[in-house]
N, CA, C and O atoms as a MOPAC input file, in Angstrom:
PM7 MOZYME 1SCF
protein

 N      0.81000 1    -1.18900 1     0.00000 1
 C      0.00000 1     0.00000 1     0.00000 1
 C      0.85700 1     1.25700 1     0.00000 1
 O      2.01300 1     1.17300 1     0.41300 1
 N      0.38500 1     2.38100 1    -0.42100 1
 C      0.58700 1     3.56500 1    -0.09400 1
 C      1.26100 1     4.22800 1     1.16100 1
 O      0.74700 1     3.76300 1     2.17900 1
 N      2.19300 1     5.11500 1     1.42700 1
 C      2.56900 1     5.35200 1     2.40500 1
 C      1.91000 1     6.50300 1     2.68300 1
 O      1.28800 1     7.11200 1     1.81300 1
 N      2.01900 1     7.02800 1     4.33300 1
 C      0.95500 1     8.19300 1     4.35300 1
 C      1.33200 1     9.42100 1     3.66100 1
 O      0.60100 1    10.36100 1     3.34900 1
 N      2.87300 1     9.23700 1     3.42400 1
 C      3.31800 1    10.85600 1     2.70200 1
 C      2.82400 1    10.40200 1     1.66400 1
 O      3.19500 1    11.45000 1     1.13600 1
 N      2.23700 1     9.73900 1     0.66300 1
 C      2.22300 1     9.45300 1    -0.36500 1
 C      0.55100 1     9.91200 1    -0.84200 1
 O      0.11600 1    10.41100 1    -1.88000 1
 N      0.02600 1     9.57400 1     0.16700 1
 C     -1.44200 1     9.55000 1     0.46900 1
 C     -1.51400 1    10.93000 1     0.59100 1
 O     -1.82000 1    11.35700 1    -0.52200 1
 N     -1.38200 1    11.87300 1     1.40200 1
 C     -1.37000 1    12.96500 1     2.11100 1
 C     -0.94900 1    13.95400 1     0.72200 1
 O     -1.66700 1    14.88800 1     0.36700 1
 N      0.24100 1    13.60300 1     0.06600 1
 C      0.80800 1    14.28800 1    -1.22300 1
 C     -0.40600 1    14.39300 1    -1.93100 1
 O     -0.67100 1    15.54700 1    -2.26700 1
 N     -1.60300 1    13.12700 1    -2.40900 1
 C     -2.13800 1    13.37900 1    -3.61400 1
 C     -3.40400 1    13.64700 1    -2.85900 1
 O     -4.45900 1    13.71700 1    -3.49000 1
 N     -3.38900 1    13.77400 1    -1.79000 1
 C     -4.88000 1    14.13200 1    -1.32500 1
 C     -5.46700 1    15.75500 1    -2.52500 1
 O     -6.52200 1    15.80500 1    -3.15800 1
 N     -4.52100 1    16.69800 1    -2.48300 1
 C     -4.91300 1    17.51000 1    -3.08600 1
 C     -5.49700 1    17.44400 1    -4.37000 1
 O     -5.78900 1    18.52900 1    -4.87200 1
 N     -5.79100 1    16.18300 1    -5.16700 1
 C     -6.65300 1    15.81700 1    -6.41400 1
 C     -7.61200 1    15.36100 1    -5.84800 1
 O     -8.36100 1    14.82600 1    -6.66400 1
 N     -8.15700 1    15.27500 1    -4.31200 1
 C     -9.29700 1    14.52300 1    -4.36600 1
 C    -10.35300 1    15.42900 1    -3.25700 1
 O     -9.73600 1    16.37800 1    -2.77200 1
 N    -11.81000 1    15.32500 1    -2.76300 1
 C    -12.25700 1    16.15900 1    -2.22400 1
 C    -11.86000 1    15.83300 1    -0.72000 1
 O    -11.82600 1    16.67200 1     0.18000 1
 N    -11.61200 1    14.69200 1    -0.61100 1
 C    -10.93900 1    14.48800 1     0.68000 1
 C    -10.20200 1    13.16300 1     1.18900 1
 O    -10.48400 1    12.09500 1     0.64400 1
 N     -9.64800 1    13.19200 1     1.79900 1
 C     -8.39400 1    12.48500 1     2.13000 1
 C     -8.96000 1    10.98800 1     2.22900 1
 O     -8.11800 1    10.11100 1     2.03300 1
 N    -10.12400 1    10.62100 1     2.47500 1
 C    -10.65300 1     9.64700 1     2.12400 1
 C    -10.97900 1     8.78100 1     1.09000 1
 O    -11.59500 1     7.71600 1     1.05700 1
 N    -10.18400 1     9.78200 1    -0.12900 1
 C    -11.24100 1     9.00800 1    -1.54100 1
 C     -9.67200 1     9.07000 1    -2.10300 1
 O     -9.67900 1     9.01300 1    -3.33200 1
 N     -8.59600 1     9.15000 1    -1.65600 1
 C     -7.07700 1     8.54400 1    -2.16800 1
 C     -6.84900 1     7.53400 1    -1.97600 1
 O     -6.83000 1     7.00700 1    -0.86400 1
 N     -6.58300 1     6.93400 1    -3.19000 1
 C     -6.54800 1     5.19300 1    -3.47600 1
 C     -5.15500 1     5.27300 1    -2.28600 1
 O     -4.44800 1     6.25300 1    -2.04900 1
 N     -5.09200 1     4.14200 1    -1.78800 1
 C     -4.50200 1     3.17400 1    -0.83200 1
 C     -3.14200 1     2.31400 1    -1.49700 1
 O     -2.18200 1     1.99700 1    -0.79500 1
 N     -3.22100 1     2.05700 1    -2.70300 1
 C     -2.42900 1     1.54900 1    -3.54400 1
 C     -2.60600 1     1.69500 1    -4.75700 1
 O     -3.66800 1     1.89700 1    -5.34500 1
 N     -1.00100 1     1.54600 1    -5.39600 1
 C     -1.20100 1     2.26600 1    -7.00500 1
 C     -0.13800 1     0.88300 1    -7.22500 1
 O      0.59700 1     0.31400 1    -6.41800 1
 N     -0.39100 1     0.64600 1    -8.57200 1
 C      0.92400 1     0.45600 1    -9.73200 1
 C      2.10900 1     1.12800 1   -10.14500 1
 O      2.23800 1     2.29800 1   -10.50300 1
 N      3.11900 1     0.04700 1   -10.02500 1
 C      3.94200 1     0.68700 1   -10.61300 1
 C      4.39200 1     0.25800 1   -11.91100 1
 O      4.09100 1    -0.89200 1   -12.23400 1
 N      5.19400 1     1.10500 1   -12.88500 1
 C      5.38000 1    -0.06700 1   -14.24000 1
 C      6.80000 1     0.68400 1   -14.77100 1
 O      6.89500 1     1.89300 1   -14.98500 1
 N      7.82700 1    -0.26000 1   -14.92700 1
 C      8.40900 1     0.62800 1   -15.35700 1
 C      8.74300 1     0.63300 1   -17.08700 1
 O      7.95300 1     0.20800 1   -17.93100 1
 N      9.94200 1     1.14900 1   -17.34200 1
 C      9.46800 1     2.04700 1   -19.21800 1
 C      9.60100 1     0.21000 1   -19.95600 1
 O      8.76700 1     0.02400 1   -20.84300 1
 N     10.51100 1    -1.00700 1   -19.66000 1
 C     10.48400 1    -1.95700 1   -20.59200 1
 C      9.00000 1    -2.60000 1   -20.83200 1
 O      8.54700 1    -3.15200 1   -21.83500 1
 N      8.30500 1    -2.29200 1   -19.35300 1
 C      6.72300 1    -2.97600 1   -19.88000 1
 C      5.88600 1    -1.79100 1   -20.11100 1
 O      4.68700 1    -1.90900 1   -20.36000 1
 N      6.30000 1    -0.99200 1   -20.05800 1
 C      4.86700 1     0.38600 1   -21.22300 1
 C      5.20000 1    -0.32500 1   -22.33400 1
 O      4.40700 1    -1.07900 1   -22.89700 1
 N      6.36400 1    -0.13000 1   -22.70000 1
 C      7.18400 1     0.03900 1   -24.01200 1
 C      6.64000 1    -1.31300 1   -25.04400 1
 O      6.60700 1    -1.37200 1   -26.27300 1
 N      6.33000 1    -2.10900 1   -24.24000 1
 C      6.19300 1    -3.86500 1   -24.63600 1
 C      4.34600 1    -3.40100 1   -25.08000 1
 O      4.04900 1    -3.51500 1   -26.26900 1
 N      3.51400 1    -3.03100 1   -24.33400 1
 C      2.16800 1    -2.48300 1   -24.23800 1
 C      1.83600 1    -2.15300 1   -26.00100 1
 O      2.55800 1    -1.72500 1   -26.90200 1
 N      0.60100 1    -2.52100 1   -25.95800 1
 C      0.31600 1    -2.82000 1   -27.95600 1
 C     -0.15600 1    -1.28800 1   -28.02700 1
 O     -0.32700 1    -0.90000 1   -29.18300 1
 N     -0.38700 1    -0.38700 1   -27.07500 1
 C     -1.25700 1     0.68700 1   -27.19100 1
 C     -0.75900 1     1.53700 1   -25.81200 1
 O     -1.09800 1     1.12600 1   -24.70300 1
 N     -0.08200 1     2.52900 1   -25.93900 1
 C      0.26100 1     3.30900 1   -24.70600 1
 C     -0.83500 1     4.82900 1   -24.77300 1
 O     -0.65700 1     5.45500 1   -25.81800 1
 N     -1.84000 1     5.42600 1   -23.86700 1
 C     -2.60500 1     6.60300 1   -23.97800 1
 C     -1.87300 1     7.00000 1   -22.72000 1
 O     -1.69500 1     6.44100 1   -21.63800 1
 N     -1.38500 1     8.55500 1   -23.41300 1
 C     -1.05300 1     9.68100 1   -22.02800 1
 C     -1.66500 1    10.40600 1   -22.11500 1
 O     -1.88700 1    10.93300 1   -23.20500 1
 N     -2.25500 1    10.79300 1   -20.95900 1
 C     -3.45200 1    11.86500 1   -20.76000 1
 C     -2.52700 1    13.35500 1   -19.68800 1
 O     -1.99400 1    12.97700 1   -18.64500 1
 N     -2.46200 1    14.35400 1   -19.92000 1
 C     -1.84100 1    15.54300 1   -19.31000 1
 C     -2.76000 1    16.66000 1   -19.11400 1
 O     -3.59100 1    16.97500 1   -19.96600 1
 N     -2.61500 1    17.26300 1   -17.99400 1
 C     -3.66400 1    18.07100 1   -18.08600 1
 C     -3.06900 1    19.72300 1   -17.21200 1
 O     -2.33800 1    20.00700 1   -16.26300 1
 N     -3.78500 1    20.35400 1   -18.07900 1
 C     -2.67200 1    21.69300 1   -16.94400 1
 C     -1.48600 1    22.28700 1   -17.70400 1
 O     -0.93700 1    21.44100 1   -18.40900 1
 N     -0.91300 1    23.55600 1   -17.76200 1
 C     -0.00500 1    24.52300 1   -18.04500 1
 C      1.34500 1    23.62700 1   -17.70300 1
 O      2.22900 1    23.15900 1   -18.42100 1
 N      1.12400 1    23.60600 1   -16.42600 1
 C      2.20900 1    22.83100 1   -15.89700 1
 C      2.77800 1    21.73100 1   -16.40600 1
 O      3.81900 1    21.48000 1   -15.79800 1
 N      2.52000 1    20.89000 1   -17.34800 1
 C      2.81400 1    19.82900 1   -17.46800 1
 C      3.53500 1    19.99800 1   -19.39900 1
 O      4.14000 1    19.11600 1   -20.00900 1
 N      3.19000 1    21.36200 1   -19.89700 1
 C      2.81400 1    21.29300 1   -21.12900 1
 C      4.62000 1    21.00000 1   -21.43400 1
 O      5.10200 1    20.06500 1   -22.07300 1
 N      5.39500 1    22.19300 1   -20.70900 1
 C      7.03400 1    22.20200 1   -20.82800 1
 C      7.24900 1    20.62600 1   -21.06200 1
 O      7.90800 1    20.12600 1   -21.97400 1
 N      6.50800 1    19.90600 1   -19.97600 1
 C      7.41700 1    18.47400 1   -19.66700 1
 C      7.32700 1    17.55000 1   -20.82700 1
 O      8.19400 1    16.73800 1   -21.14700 1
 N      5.71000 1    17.83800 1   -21.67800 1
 C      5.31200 1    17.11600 1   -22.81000 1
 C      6.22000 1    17.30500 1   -23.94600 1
 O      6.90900 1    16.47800 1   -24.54400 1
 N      6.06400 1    18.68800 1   -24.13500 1
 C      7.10400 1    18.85100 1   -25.04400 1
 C      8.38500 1    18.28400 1   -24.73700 1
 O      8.49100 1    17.47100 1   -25.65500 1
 N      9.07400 1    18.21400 1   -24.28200 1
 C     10.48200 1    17.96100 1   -24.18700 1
 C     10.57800 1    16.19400 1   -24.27600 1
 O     11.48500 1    15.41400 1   -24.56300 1
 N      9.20600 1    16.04600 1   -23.88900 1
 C      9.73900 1    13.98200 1   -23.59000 1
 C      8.43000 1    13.75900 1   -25.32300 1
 O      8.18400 1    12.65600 1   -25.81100 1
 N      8.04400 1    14.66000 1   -25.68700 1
 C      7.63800 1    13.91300 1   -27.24900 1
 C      7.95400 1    14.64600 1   -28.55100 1
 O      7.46800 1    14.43600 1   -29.66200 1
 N      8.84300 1    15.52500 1   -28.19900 1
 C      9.74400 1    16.37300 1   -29.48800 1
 C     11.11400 1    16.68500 1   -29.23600 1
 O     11.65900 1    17.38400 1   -30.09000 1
 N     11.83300 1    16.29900 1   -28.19100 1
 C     12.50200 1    16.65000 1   -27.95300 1
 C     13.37800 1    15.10800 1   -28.43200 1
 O     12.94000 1    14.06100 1   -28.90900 1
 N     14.99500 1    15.60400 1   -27.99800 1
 C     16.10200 1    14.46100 1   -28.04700 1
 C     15.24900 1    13.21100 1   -27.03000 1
 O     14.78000 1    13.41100 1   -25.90900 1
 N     15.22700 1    11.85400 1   -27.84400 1
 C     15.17500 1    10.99200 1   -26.50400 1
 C     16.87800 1    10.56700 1   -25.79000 1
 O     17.95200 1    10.28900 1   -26.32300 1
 N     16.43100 1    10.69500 1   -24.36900 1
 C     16.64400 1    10.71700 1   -23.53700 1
 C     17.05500 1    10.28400 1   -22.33100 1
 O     15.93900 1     9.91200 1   -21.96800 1
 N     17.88800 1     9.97500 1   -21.22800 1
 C     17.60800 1     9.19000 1   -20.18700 1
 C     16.74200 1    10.13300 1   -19.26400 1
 O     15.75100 1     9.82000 1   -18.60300 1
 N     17.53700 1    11.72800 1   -19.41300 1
 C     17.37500 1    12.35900 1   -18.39500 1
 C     15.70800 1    12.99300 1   -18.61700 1
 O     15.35400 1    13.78100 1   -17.74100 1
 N     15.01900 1    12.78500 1   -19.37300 1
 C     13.48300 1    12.74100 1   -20.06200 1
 C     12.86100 1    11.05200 1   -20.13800 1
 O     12.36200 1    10.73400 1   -21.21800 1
 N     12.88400 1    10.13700 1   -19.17500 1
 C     12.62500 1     8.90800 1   -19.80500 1
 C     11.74300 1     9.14300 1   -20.41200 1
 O     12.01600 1     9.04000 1   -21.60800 1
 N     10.60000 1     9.46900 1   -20.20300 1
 C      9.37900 1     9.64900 1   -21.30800 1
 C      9.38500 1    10.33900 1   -22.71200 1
 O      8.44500 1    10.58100 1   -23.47000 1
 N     10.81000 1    10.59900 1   -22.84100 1
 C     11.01600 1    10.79600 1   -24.18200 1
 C     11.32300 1     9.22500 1   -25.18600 1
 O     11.57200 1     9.05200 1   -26.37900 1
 N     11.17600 1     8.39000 1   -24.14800 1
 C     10.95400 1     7.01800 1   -24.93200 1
 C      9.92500 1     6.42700 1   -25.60700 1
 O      9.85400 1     5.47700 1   -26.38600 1
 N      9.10600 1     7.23300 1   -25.11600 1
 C      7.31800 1     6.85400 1   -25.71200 1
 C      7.10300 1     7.38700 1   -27.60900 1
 O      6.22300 1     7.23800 1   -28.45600 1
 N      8.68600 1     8.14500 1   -27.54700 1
 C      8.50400 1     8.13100 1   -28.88000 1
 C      8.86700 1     7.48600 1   -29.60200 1
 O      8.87000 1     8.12700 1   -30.65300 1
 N      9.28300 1     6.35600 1   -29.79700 1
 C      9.86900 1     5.09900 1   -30.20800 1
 C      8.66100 1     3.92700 1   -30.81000 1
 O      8.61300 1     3.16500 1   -31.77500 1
 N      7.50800 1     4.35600 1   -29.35000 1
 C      6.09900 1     3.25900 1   -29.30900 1
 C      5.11000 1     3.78900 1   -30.68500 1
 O      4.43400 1     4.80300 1   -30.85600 1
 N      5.35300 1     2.73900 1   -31.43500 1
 C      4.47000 1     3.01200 1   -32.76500 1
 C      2.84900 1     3.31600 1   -32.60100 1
 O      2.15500 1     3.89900 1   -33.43400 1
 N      2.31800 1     2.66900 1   -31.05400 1
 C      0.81400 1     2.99600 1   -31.09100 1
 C      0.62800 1     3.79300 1   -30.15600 1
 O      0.32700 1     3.31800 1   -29.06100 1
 N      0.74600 1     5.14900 1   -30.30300 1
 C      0.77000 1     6.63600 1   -28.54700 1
 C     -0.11700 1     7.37500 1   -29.34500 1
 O     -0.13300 1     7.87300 1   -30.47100 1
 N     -1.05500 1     7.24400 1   -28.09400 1
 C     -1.84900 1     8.43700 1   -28.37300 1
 C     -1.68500 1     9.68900 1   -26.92100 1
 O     -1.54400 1     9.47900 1   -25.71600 1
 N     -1.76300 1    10.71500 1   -27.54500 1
 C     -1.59500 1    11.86700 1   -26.59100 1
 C     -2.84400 1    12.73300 1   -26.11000 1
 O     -3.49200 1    13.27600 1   -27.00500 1
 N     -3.14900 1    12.87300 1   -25.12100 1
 C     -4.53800 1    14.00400 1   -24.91500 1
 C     -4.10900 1    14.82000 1   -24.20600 1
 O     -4.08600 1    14.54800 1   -23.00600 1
 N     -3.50500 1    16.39000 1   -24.75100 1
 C     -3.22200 1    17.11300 1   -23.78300 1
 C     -4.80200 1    18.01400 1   -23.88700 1
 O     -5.65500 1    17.94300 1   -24.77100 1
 N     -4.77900 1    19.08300 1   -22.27800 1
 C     -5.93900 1    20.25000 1   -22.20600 1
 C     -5.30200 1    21.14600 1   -21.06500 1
 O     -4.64100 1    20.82300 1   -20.07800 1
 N     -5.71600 1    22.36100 1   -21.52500 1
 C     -4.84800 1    23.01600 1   -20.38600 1
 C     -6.13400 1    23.02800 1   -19.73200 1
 O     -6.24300 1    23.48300 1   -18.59300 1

């Protein structure tokens, strides 16, 4: 499960500290990468710098998600 800093961190996406999942997945880039169909969903100003740089930019170590450009089936949904 979740640790409480972990819990406590994402409480701020939810209306209250009660409705933060308890446990998440983890995956790292060789099994996205393996995945027949990868969807990234981004949402927010904040995030737009990071998109750009990991799906137009040089791939990367120091961008891993500049590896997703490699995956022949990505779909992207950004919205600010």
């Amino acid at each position: 499960g979740l640790d409480k800093q972990t819990i406590e961190d994402n409480s701020r996406f939810f209306n209250s500290i009660e409705e933060v999942p308890t446990q998440a997945m983890t995956m790292g880039l060789d099994t996205i990468m393996k995945s027949r169909e990868i969807l990234l969903i981004a949402q927010g100003k904040k995030k737009l710098d990071i998109i750009q740089k990991a799906l137009f930019g040089d791939i990367t170590e120091e961008v891993p998600a500049s590896i997703l450009q490699n995956h022949e089936n990505l779909t992207i949904l950004y919205c600010e």
